[in-house]
N, C-alpha and C positions, 0 to 999 in steps of 0.2 A: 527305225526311220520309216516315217508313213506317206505315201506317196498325197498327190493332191484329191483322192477320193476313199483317203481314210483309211487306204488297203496297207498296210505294216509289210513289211520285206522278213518275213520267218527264212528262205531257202536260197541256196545259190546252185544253179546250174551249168557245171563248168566244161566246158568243152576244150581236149588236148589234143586235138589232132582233126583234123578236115578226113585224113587219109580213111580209106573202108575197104575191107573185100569184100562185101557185097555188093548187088546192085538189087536195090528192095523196091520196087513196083509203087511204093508210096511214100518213098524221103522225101522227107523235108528241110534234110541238110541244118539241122539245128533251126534254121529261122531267118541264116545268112550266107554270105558266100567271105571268107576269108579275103583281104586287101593288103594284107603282108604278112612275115613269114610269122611258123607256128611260134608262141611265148618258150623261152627256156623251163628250161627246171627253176632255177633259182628265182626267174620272172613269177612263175607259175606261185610257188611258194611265199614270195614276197608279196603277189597280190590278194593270196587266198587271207595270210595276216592281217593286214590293210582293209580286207571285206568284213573280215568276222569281227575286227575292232571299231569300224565305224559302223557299220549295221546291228550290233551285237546279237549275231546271229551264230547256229550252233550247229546248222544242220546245212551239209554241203554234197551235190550228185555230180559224178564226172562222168562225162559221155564224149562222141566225138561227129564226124564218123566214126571209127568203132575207137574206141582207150586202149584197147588190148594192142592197137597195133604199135602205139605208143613205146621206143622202146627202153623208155623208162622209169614206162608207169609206177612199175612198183616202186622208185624212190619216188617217186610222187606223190603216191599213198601215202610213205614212209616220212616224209618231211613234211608233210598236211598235218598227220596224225600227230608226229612230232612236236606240234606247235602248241596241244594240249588248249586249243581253242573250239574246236569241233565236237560233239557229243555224238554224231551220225555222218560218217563217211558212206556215201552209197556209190553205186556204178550203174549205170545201163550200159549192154553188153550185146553183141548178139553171140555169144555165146562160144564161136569156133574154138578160145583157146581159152579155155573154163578147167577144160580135165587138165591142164598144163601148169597152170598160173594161180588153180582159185589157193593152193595153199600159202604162198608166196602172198599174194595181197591179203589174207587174211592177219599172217605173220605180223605183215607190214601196218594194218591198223584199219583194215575194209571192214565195215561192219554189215553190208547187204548187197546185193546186185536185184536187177530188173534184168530179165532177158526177152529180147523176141521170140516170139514164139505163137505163130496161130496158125501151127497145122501140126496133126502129129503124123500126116500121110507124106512119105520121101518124094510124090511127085507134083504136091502139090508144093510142099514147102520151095523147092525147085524154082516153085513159077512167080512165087512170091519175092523169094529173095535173091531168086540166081545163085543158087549155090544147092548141092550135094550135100552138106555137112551135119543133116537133121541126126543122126547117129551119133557121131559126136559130138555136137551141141547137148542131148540128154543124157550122154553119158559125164560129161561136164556139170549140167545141173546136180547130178547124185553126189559129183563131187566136192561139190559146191557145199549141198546140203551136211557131208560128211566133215570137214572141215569146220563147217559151223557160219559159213556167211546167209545169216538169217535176220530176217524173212525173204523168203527168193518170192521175186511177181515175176508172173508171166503176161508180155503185154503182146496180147489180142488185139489187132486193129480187124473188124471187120469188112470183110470184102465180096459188095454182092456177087455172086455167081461164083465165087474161088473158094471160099474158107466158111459161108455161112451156116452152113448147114453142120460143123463143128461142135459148135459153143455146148453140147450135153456134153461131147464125150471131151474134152479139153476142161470141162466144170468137173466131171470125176476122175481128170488123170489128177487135176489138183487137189481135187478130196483125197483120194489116195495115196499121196507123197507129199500131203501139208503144204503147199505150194499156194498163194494169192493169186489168181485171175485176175488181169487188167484189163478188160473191156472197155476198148478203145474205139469211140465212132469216126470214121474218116474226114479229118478237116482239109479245107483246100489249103493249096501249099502257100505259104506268106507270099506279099505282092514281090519281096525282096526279092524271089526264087523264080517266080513266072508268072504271069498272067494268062498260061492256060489251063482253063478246068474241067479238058473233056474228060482226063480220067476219073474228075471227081464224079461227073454227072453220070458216069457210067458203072463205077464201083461203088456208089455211098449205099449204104446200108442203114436205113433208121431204125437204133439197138431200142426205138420205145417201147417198143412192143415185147422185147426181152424184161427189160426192166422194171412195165409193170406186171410180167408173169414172174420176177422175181419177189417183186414187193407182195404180191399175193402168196408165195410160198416160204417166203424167207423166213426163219427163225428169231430173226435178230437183224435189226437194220439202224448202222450209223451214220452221220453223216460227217468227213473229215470240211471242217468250220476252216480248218487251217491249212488246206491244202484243196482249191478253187472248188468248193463245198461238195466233193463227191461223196455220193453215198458207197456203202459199202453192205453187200448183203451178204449175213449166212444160212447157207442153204441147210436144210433136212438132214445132209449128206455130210454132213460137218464143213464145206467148201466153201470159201471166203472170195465172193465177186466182189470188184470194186468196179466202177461206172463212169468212163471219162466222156462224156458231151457238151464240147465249145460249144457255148453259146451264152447269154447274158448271165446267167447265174458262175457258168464258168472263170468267165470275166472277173466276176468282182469277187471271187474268194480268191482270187488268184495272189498270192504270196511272194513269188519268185522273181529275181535278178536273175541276168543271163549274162556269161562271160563266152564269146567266142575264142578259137585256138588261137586267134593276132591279139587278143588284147580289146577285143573289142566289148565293151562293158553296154547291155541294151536291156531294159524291161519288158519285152511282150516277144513272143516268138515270130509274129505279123507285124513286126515293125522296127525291124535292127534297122532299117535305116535312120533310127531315133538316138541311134546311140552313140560311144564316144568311143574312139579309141585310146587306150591308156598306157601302150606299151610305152613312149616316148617319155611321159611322165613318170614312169617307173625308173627312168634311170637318173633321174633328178634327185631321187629322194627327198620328196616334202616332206613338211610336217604333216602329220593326223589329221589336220585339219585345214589344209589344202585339200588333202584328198575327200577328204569329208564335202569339201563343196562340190567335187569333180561328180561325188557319187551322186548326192544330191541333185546336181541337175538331169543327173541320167534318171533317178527315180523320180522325178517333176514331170518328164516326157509319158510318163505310164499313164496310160488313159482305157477304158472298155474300150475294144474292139468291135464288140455286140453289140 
């Protein structure tokens, strides 16, 4: 299904839970603020069917605030996976119960996770994300890697004056444990969320000047066409950066539907107030193609942001 600027819907990004125990210095709460209560299991399951049949799409990421807290995630995985519609189950995670869980959701049919991660110092990670946990978060990633949920990214949002001064040694903790960098520049938070940007103006960090010292050293450089055209560089080192900065190029390879934890089905992370909610509908049981219009208009609402 292609929205009305040609952009095709490859990915769904599914959100179970509002709930986090962190408190990270630059959420942006998914894109919305939840308006009734979290979707069930069965909810969850009967719309991820419903997306992948009328999108015919194969690649699906659950996030939240955190999934882990979710509790339970793992038949979540287990009945997604189940459904033998998905080729790519992923997570984003911040990581606390990784050493806990990553075999369980492996089990269950995880095929990758994304984690936070842009410090490897316990007192800065602290100020980023309010939380103590940087030890067990990397001890979680190894287990992660052990078990086999691969390829693990590590996403980087850069933060002037807090984490910047990182990006070498964070580029060869991932050379040396196989791991992706996601070098993330700081977007201001959707209007859904706040209309204040002092923190933006105070932490944004412009990664261009990284990017083109990486283009100049890189071995090898792709650009993902299908996923809102980031490049991806490999360094010298054998270490794989990838490059996330909204802005109009961002915009238009952008791929993705967005499912909030009520059911609230919206295209752009800066504008769930465009979207529908669809728990109500889920207990109707339409036909395919009811819901097919339902989706449709929420993929008509998709427009650049840029």
């Amino acid at each position: 299904m292609k929205d009305n600027c040609n952009r095709e819907i490859k990915h769904i990004r599914f959100s179970v839970t509002s709930n986090c125990n962190y408190n990270c210095i630059y959420c942006d709460r998914e894109g919305f603020i939840p308006k009734t209560t979290e979707l069930s299991v069965d909810e969850i399951t009967q719309l991820c069917r419903i997306l992948a049949q009328v999108l015919k799409v194969t690649k699906i990421k659950f996030t939240g605030g955190e999934p882990l807290l979710r509790e339970e995630i793992v038949e979540i995985i287990r009945n997604v996976s189940d459904l033998q519609l998905y080729k790519d189950i992923s997570m984003t995670t911040n990581g606390v119960y990784l050493f806990e869980k990553a075999q369980d959701l492996f089990d269950a049919g995880l095929n990758r996770i994304n984690v936070s991660l842009g410090t490897l110092k316990p007192d800065i990670y602290k100020k980023i994300y309010g939380s103590d946990s940087l030890e067990i978060v990397l001890k979680g990633l190894q287990k992660a890697k052990k078990v086999g949920l691969i390829p693990i990214k590590l996403n980087y949002v850069v933060l002037k004056g807090i984490n910047d001064q990182e990006i070498n040694d964070l580029v060869n903790f991932c050379a040396e444990n196989e791991f992706i960098l996601q070098l993330i520049e700081l977007h201001k938070v959707p209007r859904s969320i706040s209309q204040d940007n002092a923190f933006y103006d105070k932490y944004y960090f412009d990664v261009m000047p990284l990017i083109e010292e990486f283009e100049r050293k890189a071995t090898n450089i792709e650009v993902r066409g299908n996923m809102q055209n980031r490049k991806v560089f490999t360094l010298p080192n054998s270490a794989k950066v990838e490059t996330i900065t909204p802005g109009h190029e961002f915009c238009m390879g952008c791929t993705k539907i967005r499912v909030g934890c009520d059911g609230n089905l919206f295209g752009c992370l800066f504008r769930s107030e465009l979207g529908t909610n669809v728990k109500e509908a889920l207990k109707n049981n339409h036909s395919l193609s009811m819901y097919e219009k339902i989706v449709k208009q929420v993929v008509d609402t998709r427009e650049p942001y840029y």
